[in-house]
N, C-alpha and C positions, 0 to 999 in steps of 0.2 A: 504494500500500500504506500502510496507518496504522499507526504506532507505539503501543505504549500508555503510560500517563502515565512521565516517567522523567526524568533529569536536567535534560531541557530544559526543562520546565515550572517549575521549581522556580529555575532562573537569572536568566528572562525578567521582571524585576520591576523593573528601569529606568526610566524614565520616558518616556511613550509621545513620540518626535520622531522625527525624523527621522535614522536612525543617520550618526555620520561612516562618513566610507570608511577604513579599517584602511591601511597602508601595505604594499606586498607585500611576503610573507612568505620571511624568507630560511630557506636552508636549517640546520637544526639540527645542533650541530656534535657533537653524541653520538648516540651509535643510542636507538632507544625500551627502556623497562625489559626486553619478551621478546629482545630479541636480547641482552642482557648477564646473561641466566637468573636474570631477577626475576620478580615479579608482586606484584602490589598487594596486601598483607595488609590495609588498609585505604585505598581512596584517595578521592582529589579528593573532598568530599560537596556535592553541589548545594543544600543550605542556608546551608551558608559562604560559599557565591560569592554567593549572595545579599545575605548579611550584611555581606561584604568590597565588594559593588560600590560604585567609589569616588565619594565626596562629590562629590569634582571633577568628575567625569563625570556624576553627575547634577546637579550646577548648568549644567553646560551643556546638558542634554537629548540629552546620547552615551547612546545606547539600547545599546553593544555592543563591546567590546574584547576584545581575547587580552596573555597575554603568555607568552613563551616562557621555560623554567628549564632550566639546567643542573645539574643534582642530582651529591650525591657521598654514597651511601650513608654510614649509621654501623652499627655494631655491634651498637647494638639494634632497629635497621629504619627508624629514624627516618631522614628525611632533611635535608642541607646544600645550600642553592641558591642561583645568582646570577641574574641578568637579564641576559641577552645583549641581548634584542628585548622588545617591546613597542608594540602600536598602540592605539588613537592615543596618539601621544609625548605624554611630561608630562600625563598622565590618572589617574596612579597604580594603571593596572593590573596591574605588574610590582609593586608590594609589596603588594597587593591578593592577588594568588598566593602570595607569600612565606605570608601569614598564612593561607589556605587548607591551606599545606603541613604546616603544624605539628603537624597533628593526622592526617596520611598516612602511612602507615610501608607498606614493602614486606618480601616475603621472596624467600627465595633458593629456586629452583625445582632447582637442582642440585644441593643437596648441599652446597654450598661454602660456604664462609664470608664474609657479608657485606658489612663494611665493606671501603670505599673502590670498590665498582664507581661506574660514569659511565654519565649516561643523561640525556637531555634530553626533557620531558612541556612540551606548549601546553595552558592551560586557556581556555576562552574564556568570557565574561561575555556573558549576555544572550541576546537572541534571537539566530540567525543563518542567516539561510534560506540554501536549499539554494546560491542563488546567489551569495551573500555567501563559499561555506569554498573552500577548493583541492579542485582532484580529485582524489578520491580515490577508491575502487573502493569504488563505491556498487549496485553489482549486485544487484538487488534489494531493497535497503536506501533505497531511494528515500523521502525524504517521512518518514526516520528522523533521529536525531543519530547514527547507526552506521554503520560502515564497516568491511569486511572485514581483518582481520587475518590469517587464513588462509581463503582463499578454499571451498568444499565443491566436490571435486573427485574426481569419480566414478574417476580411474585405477587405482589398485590395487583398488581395491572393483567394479571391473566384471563382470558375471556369465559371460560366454562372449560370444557373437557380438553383432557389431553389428544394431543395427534395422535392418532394412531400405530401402528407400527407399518412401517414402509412409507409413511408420508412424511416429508420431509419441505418444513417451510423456511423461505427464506425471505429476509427482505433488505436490501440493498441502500445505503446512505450515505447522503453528501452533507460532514458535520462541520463547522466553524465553532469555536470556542470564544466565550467573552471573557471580559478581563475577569470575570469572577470563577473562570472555567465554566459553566454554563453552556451546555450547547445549543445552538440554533440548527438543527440538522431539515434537512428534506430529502423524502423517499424518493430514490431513482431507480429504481425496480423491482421486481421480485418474480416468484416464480408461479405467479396465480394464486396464491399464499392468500387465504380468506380474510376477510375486512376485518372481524374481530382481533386475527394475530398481530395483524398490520396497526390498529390502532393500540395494542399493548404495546409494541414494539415502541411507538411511537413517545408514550408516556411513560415509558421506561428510562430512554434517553434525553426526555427533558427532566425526569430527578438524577441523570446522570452528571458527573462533574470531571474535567480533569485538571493539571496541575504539569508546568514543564518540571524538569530534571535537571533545570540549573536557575531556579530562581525565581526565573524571570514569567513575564505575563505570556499567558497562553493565546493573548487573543488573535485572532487573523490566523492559528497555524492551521487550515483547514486540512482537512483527515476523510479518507472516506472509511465505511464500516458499513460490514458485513453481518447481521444478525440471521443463527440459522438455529435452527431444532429440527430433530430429529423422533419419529416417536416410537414409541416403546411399551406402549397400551396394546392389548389385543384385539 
């Protein structure tokens, strides 16, 4: 599946070598901004990491770094952040992020009042094939910089009875993601697939969400996807 043009294009501006290899990625010690009922009023922008990718790293021909932040919201959305991690060490891509952050501000999706929540965001620098990132649930999202945040998941949206066994439905999608992940998707085919499965399908993928793999905002990386079942009813 192809992406269409989106953060990743816009990073990948390092100098063509050979990349190091990143150090494994230890686990992040705050949850991501949705579990602490944030979301990005304005994040990560993939011209800045451009901008910020470090001197250092390009004198030595590092085509690609991450570093991880620990954020502590403020009051006006803006955020406070330290470096916990960062690869490759001493590359200065953990204040490379700092200065990317400065211009990111979040809002509160609850209602609540914002300063002081905690929440840890990785940005990553450069190109980073699919082989290069952690696993993450890339289902469908294959050959993108996207990965699922909330997965589109037909159970409450299911129409009545299962398919059968031998019937096999499918329904085919052209999705754009908004800056909140959110998708905007429309059906571009299927296979005679019955109005009921095609309208689960449908509201499956608008409670769906995703999130890139370096930070930054999902919106414009459009993706197409493929929804299909199988049945296994007698």
């Amino acid at each position: 599946m192809r992406a269409g043009l989106g953060l990743a294009v816009f990073v990948a501006m390092a100098p063509l070598a050979v990349a190091a290899q990143p150090a494994a990625e230890p686990d992040t010690n705050f949850p991501s901004l949705d579990k602490v009922g944030l979301d990005w009023d304005a994040a990560p922008r993939g011209d800045r990491m451009a901008r910020f990718f470090p001197m250092r790293a390009r004198a030595q021909k590092i085509t690609r770094g991450m570093a991880m932040l620990d954020c502590t919201t403020l009051a006006d959305g803006h955020v406070s952040c330290v470096i916990p991690f960062e690869a490759p060490a001493d590359m200065m891509f953990g204040e490379a992020a700092l200065h990317v952050m400065k211009t990111s501000t979040v809002t509160a999706t609850d209602g609540a009042a914002l300063e002081g929540r905690r929440f840890s965001v990785t940005l990553r620098f450069g190109y980073w094939p699919p082989s290069a990132l952690p696993k993450l649930n890339r289902k469908g999202l294959e050959g993108t910089s996207l990965v699922w945040r909330t997965f589109p998941a037909l159970g409450d949206h299911w129409p009545g009875a299962l398919p059968k066994r031998g019937e096999w439905f499918i329904v085919d999608l052209a999705c754009t993601p908004g800056a909140d992940g959110h998708l905007q998707c429309e059906p571009t085919g299927d296979n005679g697939t019955p109005k009921g499965y095609s309208k689960a399908v449908a509201e499956a993928m608008a409670d769906a969400r995703v999130r890139t793999t370096d930070g930054g905002s999902p919106e414009g990386q459009a993706f197409k996807f493929q929804y299909s079942i199988t049945g296994m009813t007698p």
